[in-house]
MIMIVEX-772690 format. One record per residue: x, y, z of N, C-alpha, C in turn. Coordinates in steps of 0.05 Angstrom, whole numbers, plus 5000, padded with zeros to 4 digits. Atoms other than C-alpha are relative to their C-alpha. Example, Ala and Ser with C-alpha at 12.3 -4.5 7.8 and 13.67 -1.06 7.14 Angstrom:
[rec [5018; 4976; 5000]; [5246; 4910; 5156]; [5018; 5024; 5000]];
[rec [4984; 4976; 4999]; [5273; 4979; 5143]; [4985; 5022; 5014]];
//
This chain:
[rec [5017; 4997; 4976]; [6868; 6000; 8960]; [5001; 4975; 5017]];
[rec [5001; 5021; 4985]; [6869; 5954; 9024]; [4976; 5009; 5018]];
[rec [5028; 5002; 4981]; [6803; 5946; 9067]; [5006; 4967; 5019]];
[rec [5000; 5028; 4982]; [6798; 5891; 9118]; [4972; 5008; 5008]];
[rec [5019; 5006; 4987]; [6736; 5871; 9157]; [5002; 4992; 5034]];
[rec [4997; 5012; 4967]; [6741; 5858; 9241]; [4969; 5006; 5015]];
[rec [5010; 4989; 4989]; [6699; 5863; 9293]; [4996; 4958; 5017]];
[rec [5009; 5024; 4987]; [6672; 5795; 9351]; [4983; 4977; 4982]];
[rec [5013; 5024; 5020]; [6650; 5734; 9321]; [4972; 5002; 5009]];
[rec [5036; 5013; 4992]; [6575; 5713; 9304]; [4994; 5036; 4979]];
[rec [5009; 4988; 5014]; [6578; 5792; 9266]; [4995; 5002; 4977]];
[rec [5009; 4994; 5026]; [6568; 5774; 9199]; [5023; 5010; 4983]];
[rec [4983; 4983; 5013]; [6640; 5791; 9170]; [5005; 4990; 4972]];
[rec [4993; 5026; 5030]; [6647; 5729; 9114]; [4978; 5012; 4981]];
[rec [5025; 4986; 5012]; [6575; 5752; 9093]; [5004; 5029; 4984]];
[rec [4994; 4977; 5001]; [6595; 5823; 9088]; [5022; 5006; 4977]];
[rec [4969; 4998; 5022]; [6666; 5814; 9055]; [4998; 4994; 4973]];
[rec [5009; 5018; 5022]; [6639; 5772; 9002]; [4978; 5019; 4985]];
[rec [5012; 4990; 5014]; [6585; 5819; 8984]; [5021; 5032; 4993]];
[rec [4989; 4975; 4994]; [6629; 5880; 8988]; [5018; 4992; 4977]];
[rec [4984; 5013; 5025]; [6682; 5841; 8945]; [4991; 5010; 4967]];
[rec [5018; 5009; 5034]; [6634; 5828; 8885]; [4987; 5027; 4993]];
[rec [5000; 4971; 5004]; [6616; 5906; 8892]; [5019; 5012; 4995]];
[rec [4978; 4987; 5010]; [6681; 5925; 8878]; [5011; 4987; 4972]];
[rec [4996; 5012; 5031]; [6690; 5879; 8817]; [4981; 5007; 4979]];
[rec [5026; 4987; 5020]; [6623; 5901; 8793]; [5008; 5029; 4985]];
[rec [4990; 4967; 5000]; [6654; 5975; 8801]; [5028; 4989; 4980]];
[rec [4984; 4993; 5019]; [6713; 5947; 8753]; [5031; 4996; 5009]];
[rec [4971; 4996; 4983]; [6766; 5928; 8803]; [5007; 4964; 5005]];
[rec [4990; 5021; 4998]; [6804; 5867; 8806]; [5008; 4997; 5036]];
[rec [5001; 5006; 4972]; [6794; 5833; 8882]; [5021; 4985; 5010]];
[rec [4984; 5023; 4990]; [6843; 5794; 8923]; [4990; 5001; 5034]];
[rec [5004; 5004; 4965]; [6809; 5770; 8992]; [5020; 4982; 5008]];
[rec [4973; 5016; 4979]; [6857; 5739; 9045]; [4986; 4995; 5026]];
[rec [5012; 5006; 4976]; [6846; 5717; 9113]; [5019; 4999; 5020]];
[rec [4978; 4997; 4982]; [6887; 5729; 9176]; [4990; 4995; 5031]];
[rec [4973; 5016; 5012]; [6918; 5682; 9200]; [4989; 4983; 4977]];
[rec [5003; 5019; 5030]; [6914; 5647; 9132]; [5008; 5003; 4974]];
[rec [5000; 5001; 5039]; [6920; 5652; 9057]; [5026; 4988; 4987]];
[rec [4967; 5002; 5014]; [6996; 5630; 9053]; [5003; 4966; 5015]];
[rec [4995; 5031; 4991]; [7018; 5552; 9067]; [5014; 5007; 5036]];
[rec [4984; 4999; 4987]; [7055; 5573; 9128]; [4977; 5017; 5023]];
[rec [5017; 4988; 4978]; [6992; 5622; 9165]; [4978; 4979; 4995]];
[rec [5018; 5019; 4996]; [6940; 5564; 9148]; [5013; 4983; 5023]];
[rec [4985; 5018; 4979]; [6995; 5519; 9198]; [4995; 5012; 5023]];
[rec [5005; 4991; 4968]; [6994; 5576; 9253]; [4966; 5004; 4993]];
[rec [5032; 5002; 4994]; [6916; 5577; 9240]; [4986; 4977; 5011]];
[rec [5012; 5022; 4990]; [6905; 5514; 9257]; [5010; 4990; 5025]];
[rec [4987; 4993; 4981]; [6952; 5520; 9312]; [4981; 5014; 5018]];
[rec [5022; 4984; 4985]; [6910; 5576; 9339]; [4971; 5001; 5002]];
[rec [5023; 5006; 4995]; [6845; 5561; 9330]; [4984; 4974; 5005]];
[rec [5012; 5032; 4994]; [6837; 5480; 9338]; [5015; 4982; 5010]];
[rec [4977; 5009; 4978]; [6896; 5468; 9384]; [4989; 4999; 5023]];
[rec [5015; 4998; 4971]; [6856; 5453; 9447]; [5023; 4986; 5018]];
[rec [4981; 5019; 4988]; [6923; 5409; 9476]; [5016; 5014; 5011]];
[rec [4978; 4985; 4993]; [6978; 5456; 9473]; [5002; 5026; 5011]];
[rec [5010; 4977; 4986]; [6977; 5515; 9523]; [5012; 5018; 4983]];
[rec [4991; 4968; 5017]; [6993; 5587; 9485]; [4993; 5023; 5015]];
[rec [5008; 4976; 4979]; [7005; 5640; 9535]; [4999; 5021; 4980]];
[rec [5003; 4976; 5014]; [6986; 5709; 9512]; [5021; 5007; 4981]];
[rec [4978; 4985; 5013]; [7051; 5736; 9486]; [5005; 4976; 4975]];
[rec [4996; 5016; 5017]; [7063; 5669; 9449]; [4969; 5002; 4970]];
[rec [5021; 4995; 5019]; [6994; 5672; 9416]; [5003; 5028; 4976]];
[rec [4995; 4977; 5012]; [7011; 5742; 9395]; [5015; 4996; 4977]];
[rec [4976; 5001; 5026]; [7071; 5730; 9356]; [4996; 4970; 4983]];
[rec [5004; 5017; 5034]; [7046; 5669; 9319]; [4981; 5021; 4983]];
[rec [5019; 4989; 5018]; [6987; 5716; 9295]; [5018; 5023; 4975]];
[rec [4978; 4981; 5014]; [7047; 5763; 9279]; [5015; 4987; 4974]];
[rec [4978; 5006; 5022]; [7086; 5718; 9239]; [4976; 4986; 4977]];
[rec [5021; 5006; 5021]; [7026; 5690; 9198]; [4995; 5022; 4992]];
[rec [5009; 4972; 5016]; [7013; 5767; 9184]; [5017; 5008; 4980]];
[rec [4971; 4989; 5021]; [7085; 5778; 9162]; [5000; 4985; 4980]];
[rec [5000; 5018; 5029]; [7075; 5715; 9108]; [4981; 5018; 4986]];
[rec [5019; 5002; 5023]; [7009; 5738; 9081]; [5012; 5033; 4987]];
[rec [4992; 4976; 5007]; [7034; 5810; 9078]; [5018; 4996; 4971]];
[rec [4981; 5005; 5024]; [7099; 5792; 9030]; [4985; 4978; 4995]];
[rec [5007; 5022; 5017]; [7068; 5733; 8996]; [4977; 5007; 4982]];
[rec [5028; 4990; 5023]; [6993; 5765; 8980]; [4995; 5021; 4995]];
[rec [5012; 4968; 5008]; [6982; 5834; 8998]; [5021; 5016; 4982]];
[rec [4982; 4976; 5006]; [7040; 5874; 8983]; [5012; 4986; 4961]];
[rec [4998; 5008; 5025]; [7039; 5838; 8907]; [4980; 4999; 4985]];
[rec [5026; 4992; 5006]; [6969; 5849; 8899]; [5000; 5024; 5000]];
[rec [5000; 4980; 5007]; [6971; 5917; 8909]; [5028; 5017; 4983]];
[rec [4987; 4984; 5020]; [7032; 5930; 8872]; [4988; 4995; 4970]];
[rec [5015; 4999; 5019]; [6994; 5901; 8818]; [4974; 5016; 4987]];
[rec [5023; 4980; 4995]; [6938; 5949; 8827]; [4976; 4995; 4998]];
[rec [5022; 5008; 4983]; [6890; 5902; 8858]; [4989; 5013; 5027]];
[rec [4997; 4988; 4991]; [6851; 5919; 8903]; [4996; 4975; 5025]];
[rec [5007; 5030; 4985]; [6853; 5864; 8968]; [4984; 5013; 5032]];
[rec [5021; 4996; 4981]; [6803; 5857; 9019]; [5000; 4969; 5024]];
[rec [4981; 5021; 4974]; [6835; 5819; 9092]; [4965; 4988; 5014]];
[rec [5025; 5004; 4978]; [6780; 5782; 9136]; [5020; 5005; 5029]];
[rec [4976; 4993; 4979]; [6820; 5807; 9199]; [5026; 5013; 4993]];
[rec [4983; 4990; 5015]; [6885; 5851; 9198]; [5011; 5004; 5030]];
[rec [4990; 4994; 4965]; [6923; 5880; 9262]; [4984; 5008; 5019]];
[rec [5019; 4990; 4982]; [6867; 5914; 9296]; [4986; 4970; 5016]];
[rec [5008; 5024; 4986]; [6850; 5833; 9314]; [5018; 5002; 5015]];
[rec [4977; 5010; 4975]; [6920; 5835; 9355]; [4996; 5015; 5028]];
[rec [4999; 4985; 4980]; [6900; 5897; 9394]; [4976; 4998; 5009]];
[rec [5034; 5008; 4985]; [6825; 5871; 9409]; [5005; 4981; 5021]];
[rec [4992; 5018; 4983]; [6851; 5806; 9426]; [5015; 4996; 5014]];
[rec [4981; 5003; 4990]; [6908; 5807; 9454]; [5002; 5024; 5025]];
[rec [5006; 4979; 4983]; [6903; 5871; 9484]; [4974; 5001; 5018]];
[rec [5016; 4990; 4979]; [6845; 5900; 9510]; [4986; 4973; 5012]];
[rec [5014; 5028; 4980]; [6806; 5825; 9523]; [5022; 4989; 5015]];
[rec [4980; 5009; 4994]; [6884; 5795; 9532]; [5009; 5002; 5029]];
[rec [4985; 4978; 4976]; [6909; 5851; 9578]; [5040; 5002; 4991]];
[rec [4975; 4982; 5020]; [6975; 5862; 9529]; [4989; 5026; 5002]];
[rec [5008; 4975; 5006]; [6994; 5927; 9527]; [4991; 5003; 4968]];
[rec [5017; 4985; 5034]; [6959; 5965; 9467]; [5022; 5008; 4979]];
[rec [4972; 4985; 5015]; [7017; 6009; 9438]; [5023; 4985; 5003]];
[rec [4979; 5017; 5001]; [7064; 5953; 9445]; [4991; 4983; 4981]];
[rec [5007; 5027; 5025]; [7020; 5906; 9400]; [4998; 5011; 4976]];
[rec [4994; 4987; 5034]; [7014; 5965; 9342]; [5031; 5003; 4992]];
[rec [4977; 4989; 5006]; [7090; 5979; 9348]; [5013; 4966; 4991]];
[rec [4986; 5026; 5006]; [7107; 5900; 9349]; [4983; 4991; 4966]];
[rec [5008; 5000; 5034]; [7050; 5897; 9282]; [5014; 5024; 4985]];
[rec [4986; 4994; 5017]; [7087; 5945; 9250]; [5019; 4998; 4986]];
[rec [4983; 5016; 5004]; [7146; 5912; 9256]; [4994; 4972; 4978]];
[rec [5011; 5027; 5023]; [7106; 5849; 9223]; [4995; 5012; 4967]];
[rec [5009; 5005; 5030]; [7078; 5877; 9162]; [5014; 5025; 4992]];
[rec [4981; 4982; 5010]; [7129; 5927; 9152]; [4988; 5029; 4991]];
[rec [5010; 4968; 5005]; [7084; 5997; 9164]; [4971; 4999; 4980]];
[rec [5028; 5001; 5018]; [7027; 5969; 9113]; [4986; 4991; 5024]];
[rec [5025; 5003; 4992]; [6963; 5980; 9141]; [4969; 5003; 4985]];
[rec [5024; 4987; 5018]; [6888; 5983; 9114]; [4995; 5035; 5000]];
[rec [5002; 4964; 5005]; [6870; 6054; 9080]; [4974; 4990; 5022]];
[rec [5023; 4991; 4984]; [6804; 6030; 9118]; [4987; 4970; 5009]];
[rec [5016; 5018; 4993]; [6782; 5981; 9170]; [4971; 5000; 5009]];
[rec [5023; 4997; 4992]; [6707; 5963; 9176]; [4998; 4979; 5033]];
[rec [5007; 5020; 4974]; [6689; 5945; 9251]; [4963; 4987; 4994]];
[rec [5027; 5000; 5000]; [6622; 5904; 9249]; [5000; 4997; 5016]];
[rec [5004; 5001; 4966]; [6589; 5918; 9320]; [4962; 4991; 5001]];
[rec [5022; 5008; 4988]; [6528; 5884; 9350]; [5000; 4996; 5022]];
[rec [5016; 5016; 4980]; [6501; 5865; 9409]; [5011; 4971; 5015]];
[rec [4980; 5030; 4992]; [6539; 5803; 9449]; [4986; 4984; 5004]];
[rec [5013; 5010; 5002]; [6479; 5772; 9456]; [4989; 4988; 4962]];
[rec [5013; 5010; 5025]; [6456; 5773; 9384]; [5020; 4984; 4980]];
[rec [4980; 5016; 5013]; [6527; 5753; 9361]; [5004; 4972; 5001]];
[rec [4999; 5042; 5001]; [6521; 5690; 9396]; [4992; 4998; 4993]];
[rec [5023; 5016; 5017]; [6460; 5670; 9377]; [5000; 4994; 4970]];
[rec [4995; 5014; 5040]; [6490; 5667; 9299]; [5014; 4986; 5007]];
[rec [4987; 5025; 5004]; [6542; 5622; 9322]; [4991; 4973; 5006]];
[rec [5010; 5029; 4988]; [6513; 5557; 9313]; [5006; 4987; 4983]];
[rec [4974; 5016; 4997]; [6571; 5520; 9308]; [5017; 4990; 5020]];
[rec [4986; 5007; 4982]; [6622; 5485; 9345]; [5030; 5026; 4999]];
[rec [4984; 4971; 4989]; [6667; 5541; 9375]; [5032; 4998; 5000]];
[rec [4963; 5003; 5000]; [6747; 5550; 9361]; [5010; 5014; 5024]];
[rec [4995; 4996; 4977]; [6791; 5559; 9413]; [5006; 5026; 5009]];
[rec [5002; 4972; 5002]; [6793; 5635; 9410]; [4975; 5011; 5012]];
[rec [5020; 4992; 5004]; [6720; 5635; 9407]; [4981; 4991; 5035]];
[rec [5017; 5018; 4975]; [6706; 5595; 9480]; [5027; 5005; 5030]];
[rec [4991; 4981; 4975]; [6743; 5645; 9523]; [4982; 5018; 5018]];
[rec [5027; 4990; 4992]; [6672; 5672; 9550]; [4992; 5025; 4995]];
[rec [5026; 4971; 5003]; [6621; 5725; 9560]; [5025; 5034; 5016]];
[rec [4985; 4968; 4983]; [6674; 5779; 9595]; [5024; 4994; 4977]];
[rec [4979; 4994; 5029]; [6729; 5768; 9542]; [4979; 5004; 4976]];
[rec [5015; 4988; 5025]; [6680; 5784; 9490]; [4991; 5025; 5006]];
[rec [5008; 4981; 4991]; [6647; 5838; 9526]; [5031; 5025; 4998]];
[rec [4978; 4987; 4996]; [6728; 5865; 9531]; [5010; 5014; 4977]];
[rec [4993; 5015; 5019]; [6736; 5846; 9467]; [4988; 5022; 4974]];
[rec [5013; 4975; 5018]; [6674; 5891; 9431]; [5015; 5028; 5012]];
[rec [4986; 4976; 4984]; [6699; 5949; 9486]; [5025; 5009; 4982]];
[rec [4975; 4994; 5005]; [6760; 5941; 9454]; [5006; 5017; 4971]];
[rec [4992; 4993; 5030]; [6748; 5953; 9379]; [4978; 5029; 4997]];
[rec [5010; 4973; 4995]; [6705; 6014; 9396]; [5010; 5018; 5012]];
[rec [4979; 4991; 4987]; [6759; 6039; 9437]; [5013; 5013; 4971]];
[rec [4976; 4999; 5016]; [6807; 6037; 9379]; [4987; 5015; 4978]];
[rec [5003; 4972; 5022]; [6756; 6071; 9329]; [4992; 5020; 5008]];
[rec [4997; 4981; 4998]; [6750; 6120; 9362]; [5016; 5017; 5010]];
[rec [4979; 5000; 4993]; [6817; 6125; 9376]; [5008; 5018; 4967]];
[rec [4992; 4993; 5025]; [6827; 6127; 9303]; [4985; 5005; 4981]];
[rec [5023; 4999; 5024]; [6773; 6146; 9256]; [4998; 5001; 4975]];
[rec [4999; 5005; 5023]; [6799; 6155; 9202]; [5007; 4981; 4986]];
[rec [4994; 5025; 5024]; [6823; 6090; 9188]; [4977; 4976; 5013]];
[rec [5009; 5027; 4986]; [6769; 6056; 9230]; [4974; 5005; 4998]];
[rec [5032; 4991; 5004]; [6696; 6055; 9210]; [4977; 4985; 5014]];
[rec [5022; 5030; 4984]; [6638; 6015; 9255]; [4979; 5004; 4989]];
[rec [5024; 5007; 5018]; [6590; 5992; 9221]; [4973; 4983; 5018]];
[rec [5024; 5008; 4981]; [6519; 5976; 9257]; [4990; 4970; 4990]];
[rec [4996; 5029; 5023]; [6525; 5901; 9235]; [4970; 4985; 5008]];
[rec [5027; 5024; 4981]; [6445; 5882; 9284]; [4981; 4997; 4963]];
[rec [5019; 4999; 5019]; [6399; 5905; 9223]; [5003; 4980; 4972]];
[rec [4997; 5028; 5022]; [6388; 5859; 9154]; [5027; 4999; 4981]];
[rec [4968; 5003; 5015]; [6445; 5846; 9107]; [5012; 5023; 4982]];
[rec [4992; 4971; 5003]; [6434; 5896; 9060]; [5001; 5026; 5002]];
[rec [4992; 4978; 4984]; [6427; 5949; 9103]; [5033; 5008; 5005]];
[rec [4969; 5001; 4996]; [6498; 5934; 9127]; [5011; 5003; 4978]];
[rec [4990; 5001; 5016]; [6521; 5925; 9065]; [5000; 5030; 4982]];
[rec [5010; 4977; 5010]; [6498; 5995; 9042]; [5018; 5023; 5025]];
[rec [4988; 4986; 4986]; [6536; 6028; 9107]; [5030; 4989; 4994]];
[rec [4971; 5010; 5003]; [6596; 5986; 9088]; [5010; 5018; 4971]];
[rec [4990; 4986; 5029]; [6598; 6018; 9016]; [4995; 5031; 5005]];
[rec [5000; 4986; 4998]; [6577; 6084; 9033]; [5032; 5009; 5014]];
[rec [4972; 5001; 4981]; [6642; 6084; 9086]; [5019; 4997; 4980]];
[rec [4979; 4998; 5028]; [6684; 6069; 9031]; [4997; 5011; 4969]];
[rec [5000; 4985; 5030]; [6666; 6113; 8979]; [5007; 5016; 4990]];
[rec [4983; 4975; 5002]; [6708; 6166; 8991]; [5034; 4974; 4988]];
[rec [4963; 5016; 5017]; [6773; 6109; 8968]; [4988; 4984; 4970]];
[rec [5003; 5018; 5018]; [6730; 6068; 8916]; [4987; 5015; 4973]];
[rec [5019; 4983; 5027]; [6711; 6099; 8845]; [4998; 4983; 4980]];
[rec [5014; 5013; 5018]; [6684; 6061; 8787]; [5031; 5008; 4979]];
[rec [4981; 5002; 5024]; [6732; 6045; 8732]; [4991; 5013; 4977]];
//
């Protein structure tokens, strides 16, 4: 089984993933979380690239295809060896970040950024991504932190940005679940496992 987590920063997805994780180990299942761009020596480089590079300009299309080629490492390096093992791994981000960002806030086309991710991770996708959706107001107000360079593109690329990943599940529903991320933790956390309980069964 593959699950990822997406949705605008400030929703609570680290929180989420982490409890959701330790519910599936509880259930008897050996976890592998990842992070995208990250988990492999080579997507931590384009991560740091992309999110704390404030120097070097990265036009859209360029941004795209580093996120691409950090996907294509973690893909052959973590996922696709994890689940042949019959782990089950759980992404913080997955492609549905290329067609939020890039696309609909970006203004890339859409069906050019699933056909160029397919190309990246060679047709593997999550059996089921959770979108967490709030409020763009209440999302900021959790970030209180200093902001990566992704994250300080403003109030109308975020606004584009949520648009975008509510677009896409209901584009796709069956692989795209939104999860009401305003209310307390384990609330969410109780619509996150319910949503996946038609793929997850107790060992």
């Amino acid at each position: 089984m593959f699950f990822s987590f997406d949705g605008i920063d400030g929703v609570g997805k680290s929180t989420q993933l982490d409890l959701f994780s330790e519910w599936l180990r509880t259930a008897g299942h050996k976890v592998v979380s990842c992070r995208d761009p990250g988990s492999t020596e080579l997507g931590e480089s384009i991560r740091g690239i992309l999110l704390n590079d404030f120097q070097t300009p990265i036009c859209r299309p360029s941004e795209m295809l580093l996120y691409m080629a950090a996907r294509a490492q973690m893909v052959e390096q973590v996922i696709r060896p994890a689940l042949a093992a019959g782990q089950v791994v759980v992404s913080d981000r997955f492609l549905l970040a290329n067609v939020a960002y890039q696309g609909y806030a970006g203004g890339m086309d859409v069906d050019t950024l699933w056909s160029v991710g397919q190309v990246a991770t060679g047709g593997l996708e999550p059996d089921l991504t959770f979108v967490l959706d709030m409020p763009l107001d209440k999302a900021a107000a959790r970030m209180q932190r200093e902001l990566d360079r992704m994250e300080l593109q403003g109030d109308r690329f975020r606004e584009l940005l949520r648009a975008g990943y509510l677009a896409e599940a209901a584009r796709r529903p069956e692989k795209i679940a939104v999860i009401d991320a305003s209310g307390p933790v384990p609330e969410v956390q109780n619509q996150i496992r319910q949503a996946a309980s038609r793929f997850v069964k107790p060992l």
